[in-house]
N, C-alpha and C positions, 0 to 999 in steps of 0.2 A: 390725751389721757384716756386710757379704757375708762370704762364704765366701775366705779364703785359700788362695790355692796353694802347692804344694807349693815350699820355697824352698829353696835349694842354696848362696849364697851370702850372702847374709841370717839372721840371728837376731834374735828378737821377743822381747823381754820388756814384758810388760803388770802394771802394780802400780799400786794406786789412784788410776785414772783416768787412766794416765799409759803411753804405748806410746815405748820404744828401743827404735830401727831400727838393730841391731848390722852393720855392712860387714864380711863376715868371712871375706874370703881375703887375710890379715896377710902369707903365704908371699911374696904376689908384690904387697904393698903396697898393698891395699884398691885397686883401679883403676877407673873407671867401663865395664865392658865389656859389651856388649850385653844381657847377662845380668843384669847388678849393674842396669842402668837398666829389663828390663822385669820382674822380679821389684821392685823399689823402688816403680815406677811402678804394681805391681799393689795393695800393701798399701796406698801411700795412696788408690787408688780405693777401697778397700774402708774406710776409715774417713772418708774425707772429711765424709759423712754424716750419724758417730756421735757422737753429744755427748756419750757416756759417757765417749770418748776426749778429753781436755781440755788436754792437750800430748803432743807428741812432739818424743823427742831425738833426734838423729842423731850416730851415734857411730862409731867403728871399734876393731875389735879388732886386738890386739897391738900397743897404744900409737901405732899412726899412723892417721889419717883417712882420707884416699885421695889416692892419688898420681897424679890426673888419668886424661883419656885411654887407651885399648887403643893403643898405639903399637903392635901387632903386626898390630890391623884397619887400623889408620892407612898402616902399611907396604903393607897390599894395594891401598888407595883407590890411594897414590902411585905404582901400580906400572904404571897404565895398564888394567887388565886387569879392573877395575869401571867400569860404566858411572857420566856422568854425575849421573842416575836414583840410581843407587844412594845415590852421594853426598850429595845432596841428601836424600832419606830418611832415611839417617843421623841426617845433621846436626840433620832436622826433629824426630827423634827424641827426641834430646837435648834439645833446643827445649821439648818435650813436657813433658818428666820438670823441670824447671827452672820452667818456669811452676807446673808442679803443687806444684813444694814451694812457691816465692813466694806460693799464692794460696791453700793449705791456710785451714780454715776456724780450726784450734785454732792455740795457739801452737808455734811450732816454734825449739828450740831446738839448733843445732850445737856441739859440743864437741869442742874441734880440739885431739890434740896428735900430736905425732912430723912430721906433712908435708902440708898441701895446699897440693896442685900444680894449676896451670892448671885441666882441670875440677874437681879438688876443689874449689877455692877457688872456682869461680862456685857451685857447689852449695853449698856456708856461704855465701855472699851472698846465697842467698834465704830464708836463715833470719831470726826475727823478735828472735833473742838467738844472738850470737854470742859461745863463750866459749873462751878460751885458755889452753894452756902457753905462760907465758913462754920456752920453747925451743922452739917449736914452727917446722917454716921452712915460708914463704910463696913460690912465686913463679907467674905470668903467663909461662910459657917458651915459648909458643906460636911467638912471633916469632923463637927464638935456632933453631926447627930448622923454620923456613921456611913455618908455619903462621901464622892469625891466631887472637883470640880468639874470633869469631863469635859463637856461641849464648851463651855470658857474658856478654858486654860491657853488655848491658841491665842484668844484675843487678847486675856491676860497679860500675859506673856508680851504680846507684842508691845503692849502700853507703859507696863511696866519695867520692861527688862526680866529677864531670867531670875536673878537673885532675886530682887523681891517680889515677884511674884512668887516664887517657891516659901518661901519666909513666909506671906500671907495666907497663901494658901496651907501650909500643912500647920500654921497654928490657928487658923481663925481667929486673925488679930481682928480687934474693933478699933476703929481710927475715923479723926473728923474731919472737915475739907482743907482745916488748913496741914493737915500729916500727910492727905491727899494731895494736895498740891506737892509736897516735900517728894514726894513717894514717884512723883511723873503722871499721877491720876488726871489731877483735875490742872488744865491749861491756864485757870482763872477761877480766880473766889473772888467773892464777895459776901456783904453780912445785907441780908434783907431782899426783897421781892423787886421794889424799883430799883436796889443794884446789880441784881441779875439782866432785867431787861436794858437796863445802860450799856451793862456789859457786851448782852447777845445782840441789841443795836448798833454797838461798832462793828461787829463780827459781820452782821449782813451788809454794811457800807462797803466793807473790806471786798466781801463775794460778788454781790451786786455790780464791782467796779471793774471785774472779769470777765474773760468770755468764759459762757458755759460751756459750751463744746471743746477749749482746753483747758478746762475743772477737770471735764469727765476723761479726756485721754492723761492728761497727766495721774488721776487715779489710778488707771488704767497701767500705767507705766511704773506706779509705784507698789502695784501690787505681784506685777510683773517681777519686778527686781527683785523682790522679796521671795520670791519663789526659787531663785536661781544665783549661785554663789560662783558660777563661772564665769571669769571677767571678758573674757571673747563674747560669750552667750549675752552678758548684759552690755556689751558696748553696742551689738549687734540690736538689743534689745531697742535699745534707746535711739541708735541713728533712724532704725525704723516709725517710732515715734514721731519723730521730732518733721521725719520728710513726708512724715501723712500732715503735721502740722503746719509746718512751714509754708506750703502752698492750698492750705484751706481756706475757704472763705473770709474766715474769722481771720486769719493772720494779713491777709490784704488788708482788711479792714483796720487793724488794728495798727499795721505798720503807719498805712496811709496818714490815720489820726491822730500819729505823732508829730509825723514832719509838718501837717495840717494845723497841728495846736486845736484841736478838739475833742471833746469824747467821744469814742467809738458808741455806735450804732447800738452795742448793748447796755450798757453802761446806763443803771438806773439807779438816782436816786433815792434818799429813803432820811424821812422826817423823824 
């Protein structure tokens, strides 16, 4: 793992094999503000890499996720008096930090309760397990204070499906985990704090019981696919895949430990 900086808004907990990225200024509703996105954007650089690391959760302290947007930097873009330029930096920025969690090598799991809002919500969209409080509220408000979705809409979209993501987005519906869950949002609800962590406990059993090194090409392979609607181009896609896999370490390993009747070498559990 590179070296971490120094983080101000962020709390890390690392436990077997397993790194939460705690969002923790609760005071003013966990927010994505320039700071939250390049401290965020720092610690997944620095583990992208580590295979010791085997998922990560994203979380928010004092019961809410985060509640979208710096509407305070928002107010200075709209005031005339940042350039262009600026703008668009920004904006790219976020662009940035969004992709990076979508394409993260491990699995990455969000666990939503008390509020995501607008960018919160595209930032659980790029998670690969999204898990809910049934009271938790949802919305896309971009459009209600004269704003679009922008840098979301990709992830959106991919989470949701086209139709409703268009539906959510141009009315800024408000909706709760379990309309979430309906909608394709959230993979799992639950009501309360010890039924979240029940929940994202089987979740790491599940990953933990995998090789890391085919977590990270199968993402790999499915971001791939996603990009390309040629079916020569993805069959080629994936035979490539599969013959980097097939004779990788991790697949010896793994075949041998079947006929062996043991668990593979990585295979950790978890209490």
């Amino acid at each position: 793992m590179q070296k971490l900086p120094e983080l101000s808004v962020l709390e890390l907990d690392q436990d077997n094999g397993w790194l939460t990225i705690w969002f923790n200024q609760p005071e003013i509703r966990n927010p994505l503000t320039d700071l939250m996105r390049e401290e965020l954007t720092a610690v997944l650089d620095a583990v992208r890499s580590d295979r010791d690391i085997r998922g990560i959760t994203l979380r928010g302290r004092g019961g809410i996720f985060c509640a979208g947007g710096d509407l305070k930097a928002f107010k200075v873009l709209a005031s005339g008096t940042a350039t262009r330029e600026t703008t668009l930096a920004m904006s790219g920025q976020i662009g940035q930090l969004l992709q990076a969690v979508n394409s993260m090598p491990q699995v990455v799991v969000a666990v939503v309760e008390g509020a995501a809002i607008a960018g919160g919500f595209g930032l659980a969209c790029c998670a690969d397990v999204v898990v809910c409080d049934s009271d938790a509220k949802f919305a896309m408000t971009e459009t209600a204070i004269g704003l679009s979705p922008a840098q979301i809409a990709p992830y959106v979209i991919q989470k949701l499906g086209y139709a409703t993501a268009r539906r959510l987005m141009l009315t800024a519906a408000r909706f709760n985990g379990t309309e979430a869950q309906r909608y394709g949002f959230a993979d799992e609800i639950a009501s309360g704090t010890a039924a979240l962590a029940a929940i994202e406990l089987q979740i790491k059993k599940q990953v933990l019981a995998c090789a890391p090194g085919a977590i990270a090409d199968s993402k790999a392979l499915l971001l791939a696919l996603r990009e390309s609607t040629d079916t020569e181009c993805n069959i080629q896609i994936a035979a490539q895949n599969f013959a980097g896999r097939v004779q990788s370490p991790e697949a010896q390993e793994g075949i041998s430990s079947f006929f062996e009747k043991r668990k593979p070498s990585w295979f950790m559990p978890v209490s």
